[in-house]
Structures are given as C-alpha cells and as structure tokens.
C-alpha positions in Angstrom: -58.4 -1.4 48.4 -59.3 -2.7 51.6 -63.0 -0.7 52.0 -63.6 -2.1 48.9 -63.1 -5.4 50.0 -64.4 -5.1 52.8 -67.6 -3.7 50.9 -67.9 -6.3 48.4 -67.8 -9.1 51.7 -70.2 -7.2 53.5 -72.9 -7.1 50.1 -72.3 -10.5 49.5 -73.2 -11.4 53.0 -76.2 -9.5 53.3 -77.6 -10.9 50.3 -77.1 -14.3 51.1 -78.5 -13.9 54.8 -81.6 -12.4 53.6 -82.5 -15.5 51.2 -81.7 -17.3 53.5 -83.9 -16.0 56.7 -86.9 -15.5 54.4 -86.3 -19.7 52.5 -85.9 -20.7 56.6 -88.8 -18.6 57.9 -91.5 -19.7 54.3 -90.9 -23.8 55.4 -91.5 -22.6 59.5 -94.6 -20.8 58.4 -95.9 -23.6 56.0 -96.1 -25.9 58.4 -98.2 -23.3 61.0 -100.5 -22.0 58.0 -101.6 -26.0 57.0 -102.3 -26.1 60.9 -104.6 -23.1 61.1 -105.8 -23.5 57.6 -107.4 -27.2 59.0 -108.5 -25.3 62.0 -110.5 -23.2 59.5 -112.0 -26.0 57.5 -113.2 -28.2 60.9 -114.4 -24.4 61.7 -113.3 -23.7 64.9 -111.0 -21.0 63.4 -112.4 -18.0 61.5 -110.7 -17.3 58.5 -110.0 -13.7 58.6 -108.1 -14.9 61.9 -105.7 -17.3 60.1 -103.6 -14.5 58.1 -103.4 -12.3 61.5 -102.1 -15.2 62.9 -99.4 -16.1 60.2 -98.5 -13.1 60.9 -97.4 -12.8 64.6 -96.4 -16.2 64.5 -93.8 -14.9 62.2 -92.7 -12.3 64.4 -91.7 -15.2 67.1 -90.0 -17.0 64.8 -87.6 -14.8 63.2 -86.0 -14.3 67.0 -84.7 -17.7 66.8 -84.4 -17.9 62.6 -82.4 -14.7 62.9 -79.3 -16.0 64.8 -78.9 -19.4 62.3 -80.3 -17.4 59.3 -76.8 -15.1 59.5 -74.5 -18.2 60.6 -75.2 -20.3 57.7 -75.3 -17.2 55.6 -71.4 -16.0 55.8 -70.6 -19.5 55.7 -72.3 -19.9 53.1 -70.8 -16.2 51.3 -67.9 -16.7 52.2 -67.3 -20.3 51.3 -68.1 -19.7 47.6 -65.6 -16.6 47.7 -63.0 -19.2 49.2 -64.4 -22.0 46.7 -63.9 -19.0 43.7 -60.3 -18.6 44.5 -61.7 -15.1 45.6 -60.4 -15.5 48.7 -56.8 -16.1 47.6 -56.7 -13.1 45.4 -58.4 -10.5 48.5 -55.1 -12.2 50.6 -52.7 -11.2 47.7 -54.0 -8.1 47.5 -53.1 -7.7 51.7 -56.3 -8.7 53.0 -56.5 -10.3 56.1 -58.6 -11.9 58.8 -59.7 -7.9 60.2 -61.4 -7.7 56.8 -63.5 -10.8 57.2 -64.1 -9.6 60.8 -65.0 -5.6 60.1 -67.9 -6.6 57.3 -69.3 -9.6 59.3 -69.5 -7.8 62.5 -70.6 -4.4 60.6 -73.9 -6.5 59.9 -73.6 -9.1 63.1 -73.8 -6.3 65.7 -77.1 -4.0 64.2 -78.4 -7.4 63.8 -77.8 -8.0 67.5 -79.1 -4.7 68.5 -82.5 -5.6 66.3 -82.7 -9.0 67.7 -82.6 -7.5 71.3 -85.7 -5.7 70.5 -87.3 -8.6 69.0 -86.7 -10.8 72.0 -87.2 -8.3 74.8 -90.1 -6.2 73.2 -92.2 -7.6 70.1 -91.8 -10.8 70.3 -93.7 -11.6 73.7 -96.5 -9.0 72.7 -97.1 -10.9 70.0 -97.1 -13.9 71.4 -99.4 -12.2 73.7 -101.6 -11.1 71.3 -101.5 -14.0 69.0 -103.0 -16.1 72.6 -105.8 -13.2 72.2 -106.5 -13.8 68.9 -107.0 -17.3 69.3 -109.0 -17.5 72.3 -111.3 -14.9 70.3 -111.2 -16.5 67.6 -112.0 -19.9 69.2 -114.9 -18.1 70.7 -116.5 -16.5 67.8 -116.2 -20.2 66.1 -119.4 -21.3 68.4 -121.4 -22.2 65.4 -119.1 -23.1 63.8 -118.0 -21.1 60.1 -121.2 -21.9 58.4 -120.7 -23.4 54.8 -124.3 -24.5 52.5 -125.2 -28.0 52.9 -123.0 -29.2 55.5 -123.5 -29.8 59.6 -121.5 -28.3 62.2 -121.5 -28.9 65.4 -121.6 -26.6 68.2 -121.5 -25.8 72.4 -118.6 -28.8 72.5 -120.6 -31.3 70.6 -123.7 -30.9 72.0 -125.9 -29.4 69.1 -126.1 -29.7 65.4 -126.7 -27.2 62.9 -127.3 -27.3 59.1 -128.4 -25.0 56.3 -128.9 -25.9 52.9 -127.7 -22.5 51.2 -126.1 -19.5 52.5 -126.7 -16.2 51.2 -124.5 -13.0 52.9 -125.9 -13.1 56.1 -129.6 -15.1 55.4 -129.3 -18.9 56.1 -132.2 -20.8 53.8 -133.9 -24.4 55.1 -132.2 -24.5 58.8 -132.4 -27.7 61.2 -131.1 -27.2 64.7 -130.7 -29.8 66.9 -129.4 -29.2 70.7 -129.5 -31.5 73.6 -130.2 -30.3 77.5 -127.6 -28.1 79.5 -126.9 -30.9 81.9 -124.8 -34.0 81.6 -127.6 -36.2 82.6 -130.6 -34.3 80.6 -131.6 -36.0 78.2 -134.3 -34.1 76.3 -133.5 -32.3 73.1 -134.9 -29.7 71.0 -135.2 -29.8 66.9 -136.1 -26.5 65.4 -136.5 -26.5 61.7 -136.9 -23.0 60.3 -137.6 -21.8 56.4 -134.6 -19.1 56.6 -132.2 -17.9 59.7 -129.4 -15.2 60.4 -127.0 -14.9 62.9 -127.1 -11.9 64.7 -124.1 -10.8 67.9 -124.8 -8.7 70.5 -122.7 -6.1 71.9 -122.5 -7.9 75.0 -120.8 -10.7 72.9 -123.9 -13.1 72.8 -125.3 -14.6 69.8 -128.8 -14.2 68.8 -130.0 -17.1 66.1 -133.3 -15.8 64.3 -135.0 -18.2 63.1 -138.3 -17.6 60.6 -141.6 -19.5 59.5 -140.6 -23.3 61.4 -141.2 -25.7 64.0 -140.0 -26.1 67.6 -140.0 -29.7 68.9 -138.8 -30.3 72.7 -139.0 -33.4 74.3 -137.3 -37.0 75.1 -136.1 -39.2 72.5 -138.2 -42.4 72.6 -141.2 -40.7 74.5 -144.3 -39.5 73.2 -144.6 -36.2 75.2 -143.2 -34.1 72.4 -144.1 -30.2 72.6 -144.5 -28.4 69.0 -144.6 -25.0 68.6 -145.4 -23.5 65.2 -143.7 -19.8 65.1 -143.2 -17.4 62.6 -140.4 -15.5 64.5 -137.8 -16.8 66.8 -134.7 -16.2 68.6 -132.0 -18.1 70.2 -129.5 -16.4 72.3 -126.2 -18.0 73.4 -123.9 -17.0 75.6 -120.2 -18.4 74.1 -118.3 -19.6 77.3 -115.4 -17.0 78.0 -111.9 -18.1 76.3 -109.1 -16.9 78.4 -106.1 -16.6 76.6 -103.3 -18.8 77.7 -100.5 -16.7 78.5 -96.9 -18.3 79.1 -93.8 -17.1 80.8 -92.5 -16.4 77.3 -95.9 -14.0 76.5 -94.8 -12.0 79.6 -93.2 -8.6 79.3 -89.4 -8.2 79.8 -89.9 -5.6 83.3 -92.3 -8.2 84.4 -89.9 -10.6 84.2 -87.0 -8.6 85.5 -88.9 -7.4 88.7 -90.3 -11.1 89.8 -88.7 -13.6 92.6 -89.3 -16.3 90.7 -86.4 -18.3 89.2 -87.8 -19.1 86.0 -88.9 -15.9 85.3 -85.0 -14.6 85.5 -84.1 -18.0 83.2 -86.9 -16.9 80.8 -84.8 -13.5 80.7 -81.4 -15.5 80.2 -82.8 -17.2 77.3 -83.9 -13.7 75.8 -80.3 -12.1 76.2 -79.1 -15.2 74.6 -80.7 -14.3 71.4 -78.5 -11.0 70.5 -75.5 -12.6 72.1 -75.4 -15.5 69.7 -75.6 -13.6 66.7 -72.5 -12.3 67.0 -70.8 -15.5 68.4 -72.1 -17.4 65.6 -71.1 -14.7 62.9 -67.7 -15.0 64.2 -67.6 -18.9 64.5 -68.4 -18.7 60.9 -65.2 -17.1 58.8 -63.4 -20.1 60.2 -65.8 -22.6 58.8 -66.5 -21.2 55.9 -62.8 -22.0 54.8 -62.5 -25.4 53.5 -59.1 -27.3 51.7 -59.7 -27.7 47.9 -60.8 -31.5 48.2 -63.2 -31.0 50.6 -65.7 -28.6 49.3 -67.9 -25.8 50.5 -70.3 -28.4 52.2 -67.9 -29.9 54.7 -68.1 -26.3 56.7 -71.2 -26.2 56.2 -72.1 -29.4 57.8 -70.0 -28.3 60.8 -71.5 -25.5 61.5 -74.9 -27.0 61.5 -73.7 -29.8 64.4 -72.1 -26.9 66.6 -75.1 -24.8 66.3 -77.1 -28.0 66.8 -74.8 -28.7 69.9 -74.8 -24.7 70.6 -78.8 -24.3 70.8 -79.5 -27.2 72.6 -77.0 -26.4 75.6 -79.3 -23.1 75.6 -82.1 -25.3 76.6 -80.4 -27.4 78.7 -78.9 -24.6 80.4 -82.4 -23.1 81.0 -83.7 -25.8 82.5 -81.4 -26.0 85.1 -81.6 -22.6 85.8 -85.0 -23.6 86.4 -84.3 -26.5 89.1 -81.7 -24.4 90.9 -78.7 -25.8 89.5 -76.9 -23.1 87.9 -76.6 -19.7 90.3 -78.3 -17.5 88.2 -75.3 -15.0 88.2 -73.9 -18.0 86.3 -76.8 -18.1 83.8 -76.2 -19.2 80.2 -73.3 -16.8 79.9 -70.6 -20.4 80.1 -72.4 -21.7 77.2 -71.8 -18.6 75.5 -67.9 -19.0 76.7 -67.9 -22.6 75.7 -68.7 -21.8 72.2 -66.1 -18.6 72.3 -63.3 -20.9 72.9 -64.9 -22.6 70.4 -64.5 -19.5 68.2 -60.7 -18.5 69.2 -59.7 -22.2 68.6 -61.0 -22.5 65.5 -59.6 -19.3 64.5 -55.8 -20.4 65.4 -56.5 -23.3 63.6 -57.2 -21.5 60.5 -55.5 -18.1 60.7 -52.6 -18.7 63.0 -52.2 -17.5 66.6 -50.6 -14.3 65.6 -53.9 -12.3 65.1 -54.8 -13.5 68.8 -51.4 -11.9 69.6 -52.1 -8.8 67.8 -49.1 -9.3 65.3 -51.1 -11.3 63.0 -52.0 -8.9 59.9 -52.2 -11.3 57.0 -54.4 -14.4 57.6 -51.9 -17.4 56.8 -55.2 -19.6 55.4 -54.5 -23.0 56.7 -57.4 -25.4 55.7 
C-alpha cells in the first residue's frame, strides 16, 4: 500500500514540476526573444542568430528555474492532495511523513545530480558560446540586414546604405554614402550603382560590388568634387574584430577551481549552491504544502515564495561577501544553506511532531 502511495505522490509531483519549469522558463524566454527579435529589426542581429541564441539562453536559465520550478511544484502537488482530503485518507491508510519524503527526494536528488551538471558543465559553455555568437553575430551585422527600400547605417554610424529592391543575393538601385576614416575628415563619398551584391571573403572581409554607377568624393559645400563613372566596382571592408565578452560565470569549473582569486572560488560556491538547494527546497516544501481547512492551498504557497525570496537573495548576498573577504571561504554559502535547514526541521516539528526527528515518529500527526 505504501509503494503505491508513494508512487501515486511521486507521478503527481513530476507532472506538476514539469508544467511548471517549462510555464516559468516560456515568460523568462519571452522577454529575451522580444530583446533579440528588436535587435534583428534595428539589424544589428542576424536572424538566423536569434533562435541559436534562444536557445543557449535557455540552457542558463533552467539552472536557476530548476531549483524554484520543483519547490513550488510539490507545494503545489501536494497542497491539492491535502486540499482533496487525499491526504487524510493516505494517513488512515498508515502513511506517514517517510512517504512524502521517499517520492520527493526520489525526484529531488537525480534532479540535484542533473542540476550539478548544468551548473558545473553546460551552463558556462553556453554562456560561453552564446558571448561567441553574439560578437559574431554583431560582426556580420556591418551593413546592416539589408531589407528593400529602407537605409541602414553602417561602420558605427558613419555610412549610409540603401537599395530599392532586394533579390537573393542582387541588390537593385544602390546609394552608398560614407564619410572619411578620421574623426576630423570631413570628405565623403556617394556611390550610386544600378545593381550590387555583397560578397565575404574567407579572410572575413566584405567585398561590396557595385555595377553600372557613379563615384563622387569630395567636401560637402566645396566644388572640388571627383566623379568617376565605372561599370565595375568593389568595396572591401574590414569589420572591426568583436571579442566576445567572457565573465567569471562563462569560465569553466577547473579554471575556476585552480585560480588564487577569491571570486573565482565564490563563483564556484554559487554553482554548488544550485544542486544543494534543490533538495533543501524540496524538503521545505511537504511542510508548506499543508495548510488548515480555512486557509487554503495559497497561504503555503505564498510562504514559500517569501522564503525562497529571502533564501535566494542570501545566496547573493553571501557571494558578495565572499567577494570582499568577509566570509572565510571555508565558510562559503554552506550557513545559508544551514539557515534554511533549520528552517526545514522547524517547520517540520511544527507540522508533523518532533517524534520523526526522534526517530519514533511513524505516523505524521498533521497539525496545520
């Protein structure tokens, strides 16, 4: 009777928390995707970038949805058991508070295991890769993404470029405008051209071919213009190099571990923390997810958001002084992780009785 119990807990659990990480992780990434979609449409993102980008960015996220995805979710599970009355009826049938714990912690501690991956391994090559994938990205955008009948500026605002139809690779009715290297030169060159296509080197420059138009070069305001008719001609541009901007969370975990540096070792607190608070938070929530008749399923709930509120931000907090020197870094962030298993223990005697702390507790004694 208990397996299947214990079972039934663990399927309704799972359920919930993966609804729940994938409803968290679609609003996180909605707000990144209208970002890098208006970074397409002002061109200086490349489309085919924005989807790779979604992509990795989702990778970084679920190491910190992951945690808060499971808490609310057997809170959640089992606070509409406890709301059902199924609760009650697992307890007369001789379940206890071990067969709330076995099922939660079946699923917490894989979880865990997974998440330590996530944090120690994919997550900073992604990020790593993701910084790659923008710079490139942000380097290939030197023209701009060319769209029919609109301007786009390039080389930081210094030229102007225009075509009034676009077909495949062929730009039709071209106008070019680009002012001197220099700050303080001020001549400019307008090239219109009858058709155009972009062409990029192996080396990484960019060759625009220009066909059947006019060079102009000169000052604006003086008379000394040079025109050039041509039939054929090419301008080659050499996109400034984009270094990608990597951060101490891009870095890999041995990197981390082998440096003298004292935020490098908090970076690698902060990473541990991940897999640890899955199953402190998993365990903080059976207690909260039982609730007294009058006060509904959301009271726990609402709880458990404000602890893990109060729980994540003592993470940061706690890394930062790590940082400055004033936590020893044998000390880490392991005494926020005691605070909030006191936390857990206290909240459990609350609920269930100090006997299972004892070890005589077998039947959970369900005070609300």
């Amino acid at each position: 009777m208990r397996r299947i119990i214990q079972r039934y807990i663990l399927r309704e659990i799972t359920q919930t928390w993966v609804v729940v990480t994938v409803v968290l992780l679609l609003i996180l990434l909605a707000a990144r995707f209208a970002r890098y979609i208006g970074q397409a449409a002002a061109g200086e993102l490349p489309a085919e970038a924005v989807f790779q980008l979604i992509g990795l960015t989702a990778v970084q996220y679920l190491t910190i949805l992951v945690p808060v995805a499971l808490f609310l979710a057997i809170i959640l599970a089992l606070g509409r058991l406890n709301a059902d009355n199924e609760m009650s009826a697992m307890e007369a049938c001789g379940a206890g508070l071990r067969d709330y714990i076995r099922p939660t912690l079946l699923l917490a501690l894989p979880v865990a295991l997974i998440l330590a991956w996530l944090a120690f391994d994919l997550s900073p090559r992604a990020a790593r890769y993701a910084a790659e994938v923008q710079a490139q990205a942000e380097q290939s955008a030197t023209f701009g993404i060319i769209e029919a009948g609109r301007f786009r500026s390039f080389d930081s605002g210094r030229g102007v470029f225009y075509a009034r139809e676009v077909d495949d690779d062929e730009l039709h009715d071209v106008f070019l405008r680009a002012r001197g290297e220099a700050d303080d030169d001020d001549t400019e060159v307008v090239i219109t051209a009858a058709r155009a296509s972009l062409v990029r080197e192996d080396t990484g420059a960019r060759v625009l071919m220009l066909y059947d138009g006019y060079r102009y070069h000169g000052e604006p305001g003086e008379a000394a213009y040079q025109e050039i008719r041509f039939e054929r001609h090419g301008m080659r541009y050499q996109p400034p190099p984009v270094e990608p901007t990597h951060r101490r969370h891009t870095r890999p975990t041995g990197e981390l571990w082998a440096s003298e540096w004292v935020q490098d070792h908090a970076e690698l607190h902060w990473r541990l923390a991940m897999p640890v608070s899955v199953v402190l938070l998993a365990l903080l929530a059976i207690p909260l997810s039982r609730a007294a008749p009058r006060q509904g399923r959301s009271w726990g709930l609402l709880i458990g958001v404000l602890v893990y509120l109060v729980y994540s931000n003592l993470l940061g907090v706690g890394q930062a002084w790590i940082e400055r020197g004033l936590i020893p870094l044998a000390a880490g962030l392991w005494w926020v992780h005691a605070l909030l298993g006191v936390v857990v223990i206290l909240e459990m005697a609350r609920h269930y009785g100090l006997g299972w702390v004892l070890g005589y507790g077998r039947r959970s004694r369900g005070r609300a």
